[in-house]
N, C-alpha and C positions, 0 to 999 in steps of 0.2 A: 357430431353425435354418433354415440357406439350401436349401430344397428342389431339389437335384441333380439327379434324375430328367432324363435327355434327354426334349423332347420332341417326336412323333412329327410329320411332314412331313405333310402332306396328302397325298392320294393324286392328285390334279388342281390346280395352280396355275396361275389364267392371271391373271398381273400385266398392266393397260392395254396387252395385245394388239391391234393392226391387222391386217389383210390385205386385198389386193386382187388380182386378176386385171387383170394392166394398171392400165388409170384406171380398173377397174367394184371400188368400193371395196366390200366385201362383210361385213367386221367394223369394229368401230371403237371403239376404248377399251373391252375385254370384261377387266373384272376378278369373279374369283370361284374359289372351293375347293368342293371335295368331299372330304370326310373316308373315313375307314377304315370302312367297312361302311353305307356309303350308301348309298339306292334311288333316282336318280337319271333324271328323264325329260325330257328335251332336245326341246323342241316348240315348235314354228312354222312358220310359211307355205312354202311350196317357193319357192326363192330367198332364203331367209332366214339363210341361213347355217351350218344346223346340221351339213349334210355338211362343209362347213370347218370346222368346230367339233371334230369326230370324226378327220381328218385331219392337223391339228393335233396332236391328242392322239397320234396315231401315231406321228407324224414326218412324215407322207409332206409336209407342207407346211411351211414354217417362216414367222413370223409377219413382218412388213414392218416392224412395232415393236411392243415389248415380248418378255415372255418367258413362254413357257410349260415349267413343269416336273412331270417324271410322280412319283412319288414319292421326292421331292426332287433328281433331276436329270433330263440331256437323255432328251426322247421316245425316242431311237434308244438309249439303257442302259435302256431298262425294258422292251421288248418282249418278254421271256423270262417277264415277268410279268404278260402282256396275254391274255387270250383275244378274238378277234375275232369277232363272227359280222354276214358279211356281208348285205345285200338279199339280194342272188340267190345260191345255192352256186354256180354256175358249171359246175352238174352238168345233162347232159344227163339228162331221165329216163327215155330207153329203155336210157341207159347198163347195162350189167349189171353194176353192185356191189353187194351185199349192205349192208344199216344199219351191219351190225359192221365190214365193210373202210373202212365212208364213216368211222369213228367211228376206224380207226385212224389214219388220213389223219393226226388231229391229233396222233400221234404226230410223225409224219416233218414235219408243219407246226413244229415245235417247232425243226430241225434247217435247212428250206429254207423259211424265209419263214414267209408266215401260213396257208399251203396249201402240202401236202407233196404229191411227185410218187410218192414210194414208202414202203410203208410195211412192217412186219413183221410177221409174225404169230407172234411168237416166243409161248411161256404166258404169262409176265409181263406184254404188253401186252395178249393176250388176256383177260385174267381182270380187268386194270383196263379195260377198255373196257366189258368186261361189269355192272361195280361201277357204271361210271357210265351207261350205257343203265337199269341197274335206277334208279339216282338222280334220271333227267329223267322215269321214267315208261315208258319202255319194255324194260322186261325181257321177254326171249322172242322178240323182236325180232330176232336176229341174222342169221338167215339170210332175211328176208324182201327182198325186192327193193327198191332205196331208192326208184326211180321209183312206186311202188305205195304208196308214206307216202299220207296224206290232209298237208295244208297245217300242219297244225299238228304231226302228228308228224314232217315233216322238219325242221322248225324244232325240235324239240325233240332229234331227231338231227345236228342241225349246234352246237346248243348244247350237246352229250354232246361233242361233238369239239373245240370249242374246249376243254372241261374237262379234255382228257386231260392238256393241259399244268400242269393247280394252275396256274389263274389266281389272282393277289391281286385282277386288276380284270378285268369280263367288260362289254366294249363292244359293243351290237347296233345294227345299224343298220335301219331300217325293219323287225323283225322280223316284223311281222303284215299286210304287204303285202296277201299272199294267203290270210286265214285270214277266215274268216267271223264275225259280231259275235263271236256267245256262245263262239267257238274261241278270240280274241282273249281276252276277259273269263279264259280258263281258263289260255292262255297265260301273260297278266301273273300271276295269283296262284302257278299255277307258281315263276315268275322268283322271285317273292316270297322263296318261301321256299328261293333261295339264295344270297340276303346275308347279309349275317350277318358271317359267315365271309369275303366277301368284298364288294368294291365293286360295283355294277352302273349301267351306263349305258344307258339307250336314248332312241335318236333317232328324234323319228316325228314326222309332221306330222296326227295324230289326237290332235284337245284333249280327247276322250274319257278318253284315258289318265289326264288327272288327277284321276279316282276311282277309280283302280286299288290303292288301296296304296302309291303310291310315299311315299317318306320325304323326297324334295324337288324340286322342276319349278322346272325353268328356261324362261324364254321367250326366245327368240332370233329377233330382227330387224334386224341389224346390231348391236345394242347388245343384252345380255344381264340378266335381272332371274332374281332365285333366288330362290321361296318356300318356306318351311319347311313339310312338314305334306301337302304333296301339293295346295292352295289356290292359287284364280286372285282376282286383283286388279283391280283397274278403269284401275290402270296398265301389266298387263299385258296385258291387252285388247285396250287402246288404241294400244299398241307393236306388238299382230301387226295389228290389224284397223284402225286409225284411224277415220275417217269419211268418205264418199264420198258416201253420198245424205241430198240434207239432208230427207227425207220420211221417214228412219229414224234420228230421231235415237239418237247415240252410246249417250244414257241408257239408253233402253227396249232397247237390245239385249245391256248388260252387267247391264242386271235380270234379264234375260232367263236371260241362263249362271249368273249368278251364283246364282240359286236353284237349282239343277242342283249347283255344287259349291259344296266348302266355301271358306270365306274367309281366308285366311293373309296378315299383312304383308309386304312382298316383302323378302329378306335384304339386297340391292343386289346 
C-alpha cells in the first residue's frame, strides 16, 4: 500500500542561496533545513554572515541566487508565524513601561510589523500576557518598571512578547549580548525548554553555545556546515578560524576546542 500521508515542509529551506552587498560577496552556495521543533544555533565570526542569514529568513533581504523558503513558501507569507527577538529592544530604559505593557507590545506587533506602536489592554490580552510572563519565568513581574529588568530578565521579557503572537518559529538574534556567563548558561536552557512545540533559532557569535543543548549548530562563514547533536568538527573550525600564525598550528588549536565539546559529523 502507497503511503499517502503529505509530507510536512521544513520549516527553513535555503536551496544554493548567494548574496552580496555590491561586489562584498557575503553568502555563497548556503544550502541546508531546519525541521519542525528544532534547537538551532547559528554561529560564527562577526562579518560572517549570520545577520544575513537571519534577514534572509525574514524577508528583509532577498537572496542574489537561489531560493529561500519559510515553511514551505516566500519569507514575506510566513511572518504571522515568526516571533522575532531582536539585539537590542529598541527600548529606552528610563522609558516608563511597565514588563506587562513591554509584553503587550507583541500584541499590536502582530498587527504593525514586528514591534507594535500601540497596544491594548483589553482582559484577554491581559490575562495571555500574564500566561506567558509566568511561562519565560517571570510571573509577578507586571508592574515592575522594564528599565529595572537585570539583562537576562529583559531578555526573557522581550522573548514573553514575541510569544504573545503563537510563534511556530522563535528567531533571536545575539540574545545574550549583555547577560553575564552563568545568566547566559541559564538563559539558553531556558530557551531549551521551549522547542518542542516550536522551532527555535539563535544567532550569536559565542562558540560557547555549542554545549548549550542545542539540538543542531550551524557554522557560518560565507559557506554554511550543520551538525547534528549540538558537535564542532574540525571542518568547522577551520571554516570560522582557518590558520594565520604558522607558530600555532591549526591541529593543537582544534585539539584544543574539541575536547571542550562534543564531536558530531557535520550534516552539510
Amino acid at each position: 500500500m502507497t503511503d499517502t500521508t503529505p509530507t510536512r515542509s521544513p520549516v527553513i529551506r535555503f536551496d544554493d542561496v548567494s548574496f552580496a552587498y555590491g561586489e562584498s560577496h557575503v553568502l555563497e552556495g548556503v544550502t541546508f533545513e531546519v525541521g519542525h521543533g528544532d534547537y538551532l544555533a547559528v554561529l560564527g565570526p562577526n562579518g560572517g554572515g549570520k545577520t544575513t542569514l537571519l534577514k534572509l529568513m525574514l524577508g528583509l533581504l532577498k537572496p542574489r541566487t537561489g531560493r529561500v523558503q519559510m515553511f514551505g513558501g516566500l519569507p514575506a507569507q510566513a511572518l504571522s508565524r515568526i516571533g522575532y527577538v531582536p539585539q537590542y529592544t529598541g527600548a529606552r530604559l528610563d522609558f516608563p513601561v511597565t514588563v506587562l505593557d513591554a509584553v503587550l507590545m507583541g500584541m499590536a506587533g502582530m498587527h504593525h510589523g514586528l514591534v507594535g506602536r500601540h497596544w491594548n489592554r483589553d482582559r484577554t490580552s491581559v490575562d495571555k500576557a500574564r500566561t506567558v510572563l509566568q511561562q519565560v519565568g517571570l510571573d509577578g513581574f507586571d508592574d515592575r518598571p522594564f528599565g529595572r529588568l537585570s539583562g537576562g530578565q529583559r531578555q526573557r521579557a522581550v522573548v514573553a512578547r514575541a510569544l504573545m503572537g503563537d510563534p511556530e518559529l522563535l528567531l533571536l538574534d545575539e540574545p545574550t549580548a549583555s547577560i553575564d556567563p552563568q545568566g547566559k548558561f541559564c538563559f539558553y536552557e531556558f530557551l531549551g525548554g521551549l522547542h518542542g512545540p516550536r522551532t527555535i533559532v539563535v544567532v550569536s557569535h559565542d562558540l560557547s553555545l555549542a554545549s548549550t543543548g542545542f539540538t543542531s549548530v550551524a557554522f557560518v562563514n560565507r559557506s554554511v556546515l550543520v551538525g547534528r547533536g549540538g558537535g564542532l568538527t574540525r571542518d568547522m573550525l577551520q571554516m570560522l578560524y582557518g590558520q594565520h600564525d604558522p607558530t600555532c598550528p591549526m591541529g593543537s588549536f582544534i585539539q584544543s576546542m574539541t575536547s571542550i565539546f562534543p564531536q558530531q559529523p557535520p550534516e552539510a
